[in-house]
C-alpha positions in Angstrom: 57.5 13.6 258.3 55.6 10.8 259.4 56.5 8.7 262.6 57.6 5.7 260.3 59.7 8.2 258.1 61.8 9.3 261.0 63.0 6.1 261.9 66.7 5.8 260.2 66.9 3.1 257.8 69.3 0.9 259.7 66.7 0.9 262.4 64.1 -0.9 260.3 62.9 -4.2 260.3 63.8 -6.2 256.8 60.2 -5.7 255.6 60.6 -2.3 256.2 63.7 -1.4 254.4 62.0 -3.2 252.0 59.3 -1.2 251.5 61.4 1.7 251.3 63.7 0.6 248.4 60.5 -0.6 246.3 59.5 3.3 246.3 63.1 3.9 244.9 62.8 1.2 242.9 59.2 3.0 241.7 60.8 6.6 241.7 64.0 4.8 239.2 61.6 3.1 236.9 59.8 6.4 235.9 62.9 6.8 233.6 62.1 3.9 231.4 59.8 3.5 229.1 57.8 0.8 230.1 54.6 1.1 231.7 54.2 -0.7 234.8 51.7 -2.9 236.4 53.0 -4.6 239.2 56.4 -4.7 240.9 57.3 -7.3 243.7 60.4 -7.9 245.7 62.0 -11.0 245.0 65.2 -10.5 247.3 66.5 -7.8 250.2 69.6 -9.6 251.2 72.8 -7.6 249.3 70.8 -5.4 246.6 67.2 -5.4 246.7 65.8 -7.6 243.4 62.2 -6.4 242.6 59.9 -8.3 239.7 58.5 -5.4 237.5 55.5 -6.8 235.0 54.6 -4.2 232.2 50.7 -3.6 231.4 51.7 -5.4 228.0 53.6 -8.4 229.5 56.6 -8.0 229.7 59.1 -9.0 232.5 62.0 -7.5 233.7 64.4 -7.1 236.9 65.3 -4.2 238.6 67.9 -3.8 240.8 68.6 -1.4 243.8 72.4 -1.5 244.7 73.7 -1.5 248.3 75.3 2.6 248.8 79.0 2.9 248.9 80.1 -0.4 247.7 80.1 0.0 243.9 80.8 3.6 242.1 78.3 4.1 239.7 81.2 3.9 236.8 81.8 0.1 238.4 78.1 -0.6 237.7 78.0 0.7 234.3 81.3 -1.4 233.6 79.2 -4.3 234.4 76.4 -3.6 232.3 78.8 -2.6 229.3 80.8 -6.5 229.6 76.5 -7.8 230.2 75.8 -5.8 227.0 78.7 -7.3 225.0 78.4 -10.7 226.2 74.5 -10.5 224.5 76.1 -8.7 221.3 78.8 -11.7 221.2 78.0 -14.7 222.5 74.4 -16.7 222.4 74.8 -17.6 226.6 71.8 -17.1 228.3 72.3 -13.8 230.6 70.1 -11.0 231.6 69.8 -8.0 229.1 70.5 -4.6 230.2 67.9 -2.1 229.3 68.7 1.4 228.8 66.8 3.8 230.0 65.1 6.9 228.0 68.5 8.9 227.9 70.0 5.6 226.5 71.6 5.3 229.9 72.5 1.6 231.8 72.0 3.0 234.6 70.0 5.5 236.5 70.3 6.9 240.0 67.6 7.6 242.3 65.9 8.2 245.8 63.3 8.2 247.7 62.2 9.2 251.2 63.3 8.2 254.6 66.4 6.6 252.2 69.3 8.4 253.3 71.7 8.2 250.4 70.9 8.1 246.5 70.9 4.5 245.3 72.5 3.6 241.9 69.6 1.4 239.9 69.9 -1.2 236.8 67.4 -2.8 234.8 67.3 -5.9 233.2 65.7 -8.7 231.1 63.8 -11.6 232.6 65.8 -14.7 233.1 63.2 -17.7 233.4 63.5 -20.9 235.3 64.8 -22.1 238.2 67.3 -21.6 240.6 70.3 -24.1 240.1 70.2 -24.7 243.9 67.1 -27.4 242.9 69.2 -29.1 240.5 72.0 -30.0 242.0 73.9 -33.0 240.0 77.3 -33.5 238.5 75.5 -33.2 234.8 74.0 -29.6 235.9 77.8 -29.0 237.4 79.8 -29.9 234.4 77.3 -27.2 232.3 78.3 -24.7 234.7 81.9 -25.4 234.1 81.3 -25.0 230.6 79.8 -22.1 231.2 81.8 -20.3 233.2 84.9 -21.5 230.3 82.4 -19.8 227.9 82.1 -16.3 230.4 86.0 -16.7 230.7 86.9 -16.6 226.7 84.4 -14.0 226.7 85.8 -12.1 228.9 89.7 -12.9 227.6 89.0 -11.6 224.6 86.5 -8.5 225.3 88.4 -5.0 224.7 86.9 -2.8 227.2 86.3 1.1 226.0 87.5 4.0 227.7 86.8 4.8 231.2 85.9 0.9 232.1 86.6 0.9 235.8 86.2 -2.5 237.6 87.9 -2.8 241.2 90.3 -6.1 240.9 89.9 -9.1 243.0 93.3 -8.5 244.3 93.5 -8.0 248.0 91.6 -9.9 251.1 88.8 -7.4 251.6 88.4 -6.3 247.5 84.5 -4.5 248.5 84.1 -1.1 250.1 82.7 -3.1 253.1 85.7 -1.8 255.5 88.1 -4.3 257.1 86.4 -5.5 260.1 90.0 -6.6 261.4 90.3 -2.9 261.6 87.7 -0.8 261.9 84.7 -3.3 262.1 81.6 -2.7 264.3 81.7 -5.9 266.2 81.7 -6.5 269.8 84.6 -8.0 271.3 82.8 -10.5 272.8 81.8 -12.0 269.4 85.2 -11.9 267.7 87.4 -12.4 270.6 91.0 -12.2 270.7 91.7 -15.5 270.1 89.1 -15.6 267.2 90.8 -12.4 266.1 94.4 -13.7 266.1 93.1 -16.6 263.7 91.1 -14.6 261.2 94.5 -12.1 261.1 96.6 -15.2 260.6 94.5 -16.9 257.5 93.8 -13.2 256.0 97.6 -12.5 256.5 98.3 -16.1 254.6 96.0 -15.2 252.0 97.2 -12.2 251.2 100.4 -13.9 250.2 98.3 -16.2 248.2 96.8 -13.5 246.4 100.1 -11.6 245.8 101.4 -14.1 244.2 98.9 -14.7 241.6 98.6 -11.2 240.6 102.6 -11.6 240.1 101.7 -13.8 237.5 102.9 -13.0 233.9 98.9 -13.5 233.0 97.0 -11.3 232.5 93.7 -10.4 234.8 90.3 -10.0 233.5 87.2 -9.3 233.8 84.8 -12.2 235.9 81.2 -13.1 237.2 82.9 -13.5 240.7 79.6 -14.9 242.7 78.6 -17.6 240.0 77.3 -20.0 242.2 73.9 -22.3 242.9 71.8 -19.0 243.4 72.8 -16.5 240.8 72.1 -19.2 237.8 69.0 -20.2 236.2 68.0 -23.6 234.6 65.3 -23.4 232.1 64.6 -26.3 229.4 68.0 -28.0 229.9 70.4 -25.3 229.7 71.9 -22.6 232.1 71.9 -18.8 232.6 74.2 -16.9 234.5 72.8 -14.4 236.3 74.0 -11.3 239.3 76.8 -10.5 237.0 77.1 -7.3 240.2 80.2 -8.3 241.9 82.0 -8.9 238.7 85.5 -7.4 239.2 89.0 -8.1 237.8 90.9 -11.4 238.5 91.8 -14.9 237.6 89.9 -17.6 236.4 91.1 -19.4 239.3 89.3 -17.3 241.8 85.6 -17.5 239.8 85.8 -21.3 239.9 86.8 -21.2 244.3 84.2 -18.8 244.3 81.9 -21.1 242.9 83.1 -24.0 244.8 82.4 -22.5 248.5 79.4 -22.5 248.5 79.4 -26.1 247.4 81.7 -27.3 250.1 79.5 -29.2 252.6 77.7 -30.7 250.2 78.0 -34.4 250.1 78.9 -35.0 246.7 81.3 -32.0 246.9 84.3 -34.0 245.0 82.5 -35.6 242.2 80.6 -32.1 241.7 83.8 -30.7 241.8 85.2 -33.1 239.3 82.7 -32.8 237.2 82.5 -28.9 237.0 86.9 -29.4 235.6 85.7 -31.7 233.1 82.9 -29.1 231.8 85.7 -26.3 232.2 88.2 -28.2 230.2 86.0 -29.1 227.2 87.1 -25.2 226.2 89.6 -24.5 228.6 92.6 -25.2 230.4 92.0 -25.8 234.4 92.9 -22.8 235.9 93.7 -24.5 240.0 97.2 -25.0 240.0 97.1 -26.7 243.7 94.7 -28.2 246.2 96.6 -26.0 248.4 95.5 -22.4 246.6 92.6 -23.8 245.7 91.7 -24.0 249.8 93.7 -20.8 250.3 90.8 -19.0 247.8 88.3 -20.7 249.3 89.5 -18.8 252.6 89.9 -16.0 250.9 85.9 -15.9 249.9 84.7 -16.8 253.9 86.7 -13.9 254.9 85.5 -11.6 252.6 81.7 -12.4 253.4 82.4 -12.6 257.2 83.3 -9.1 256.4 80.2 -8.0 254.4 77.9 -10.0 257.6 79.8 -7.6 260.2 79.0 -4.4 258.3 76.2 -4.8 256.5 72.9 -2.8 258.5 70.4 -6.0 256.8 68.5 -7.5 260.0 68.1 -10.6 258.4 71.5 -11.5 257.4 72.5 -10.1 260.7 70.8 -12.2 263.0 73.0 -15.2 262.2 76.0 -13.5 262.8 77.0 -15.2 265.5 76.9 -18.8 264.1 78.1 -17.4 260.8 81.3 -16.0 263.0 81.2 -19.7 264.7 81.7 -21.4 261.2 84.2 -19.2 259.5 86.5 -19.5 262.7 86.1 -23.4 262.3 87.1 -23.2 258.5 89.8 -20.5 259.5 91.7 -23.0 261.6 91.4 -25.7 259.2 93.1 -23.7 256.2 95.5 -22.4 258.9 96.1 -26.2 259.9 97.0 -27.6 256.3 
């Protein structure tokens, strides 16, 4: 084994895990039938996104899931509600592609990567990131949109065996509970700091418990539909990332959306505009400015969570202000 293999994986620099998963990537894409010309990373920040182009043209997207997070029954759930939604609906998404065995997904490895890695396929999505097109017209598609993925999704009879985690508890990803058992050094989350995230996660899970005592019904949503995971190409919008979709309320897919629009300066008439969108097919799911902040806590903790544990170098070297932040927003939901 070479010097470079030996390293563990965790050890490497960003560029080097990357290079890593694009040999997976290589190894998982021999079980297609396409025949490959170039593939390029995109993204290594949660899965690692690689651009495959096919000697005849062709585009697609193949992505390398993060180990231990999602089953490989979770991710073939998601492909099977991505599969109906092109079956049922015209909305722009990406296709899954099977691969030779008919399969929608395939599981692979590759050296000096110490676990398998679970591996999906997809069409290419053209256009643009929403993030460059930021306006209340762009938001009020989006609403739309996301009412579209919800009657979808309301309607959609799942077949045997579809397992999707729900959206029910603080912490809903196999990331660990870093109130617990996190790898974090005290001197980063302090005790004080640790008392307030315990106090907004503790008043959250009440939140949460309460909706799922609802008399409606969960089901199945996008759950990271925000600026970065949809496209805009010739006017209209495609949703794309469809890999943390879980079980849940409509209410929690619309706060998820709205965090990462919160500091923006037209956050309000964004906001306002996404309802109106929303409500063109749907009734507005917020009951409250009040749970509507408490879900909006909910979706800090949970990524302050995946920061702490995830082994990305990247993403980890702005843990610290990242900590900063959430423990600012913490003790403002805490003071309301």
């Amino acid at each position: 084994m070479s010097m470079s293999m030996s390293m563990p994986f965790s050890a490497l620099t960003h560029r080097g895990q990357a290079r890593r998963l694009r040999t997976l990537a290589l190894h998982a894409l021999q079980a297609y039938p396409l025949q490959i010309k170039t593939v390029r990373l995109i993204q290594h920040s949660y899965n690692a996104i690689f651009r495959v182009d096919t000697v005849d043209g062709e585009k697609f997207v193949i992505r390398v899931n993060v180990p231990n997070v999602r089953t490989r029954e979770n991710i073939l759930a998601e492909m099977t509600w991505l599969a109906a939604l092109g079956r049922d609906t015209s909305l722009g998404i990406p296709v899954p592609r099977a691969n030779r065995d008919g399969e929608l997904v395939t599981t692979a490895t590759a050296p000096g990567i110490p676990e398998p890695r679970h591996c999906a396929v997809f069409g290419w999505v053209p256009g643009n990131d929403l993030a460059h097109h930021i306006s209340p017209a762009a938001y009020a598609q989006l609403g739309r949109l996301t009412a579209q993925l919800h009657h979808h999704a309301e309607t959609f009879v799942p077949p045997p065996n579809f397992s999707l985690k729900k959206l029910d508890v603080v912490f809903p990803f196999d990331h660990g509970n870093f109130l617990e058992d996190g790898p974090v050094s005290p001197e980063l989350i302090t005790p004080e700091r640790r008392k307030v995230f315990e106090e907004a996660a503790n008043r959250v899970e009440g939140l949460l418990n309460r909706l799922y005592a609802s008399p409606r019904a969960p089901f199945v949503l996008h759950a990271d539909l925000h600026q970065w995971n949809v496209r805009v190409f010739r006017g209209a919008l495609y949703a794309l990332d469809f890999d943390d979709s879980m079980i849940g309320h409509p209410v929690q897919d619309v706060a998820i959306t709205f965090y990462y629009i919160q500091t923006h300066p037209e956050y309000e008439v964004l906001k306002a505009a996404f309802r109106a969108g929303y409500e063109t097919l749907r009734p507005w799911p917020v009951e409250s400015d009040e749970q509507l902040a408490g879900l909006l806590a909910w979706r800090g903790l949970d990524l302050l969570n995946f920061v702490i544990h995830t082994d990305n170098p990247e993403i980890r070297l702005g843990l610290p202000t990242f900590v900063e932040r959430m423990e600012a927003r913490a003790r403002k939901y805490l003071a309301l």
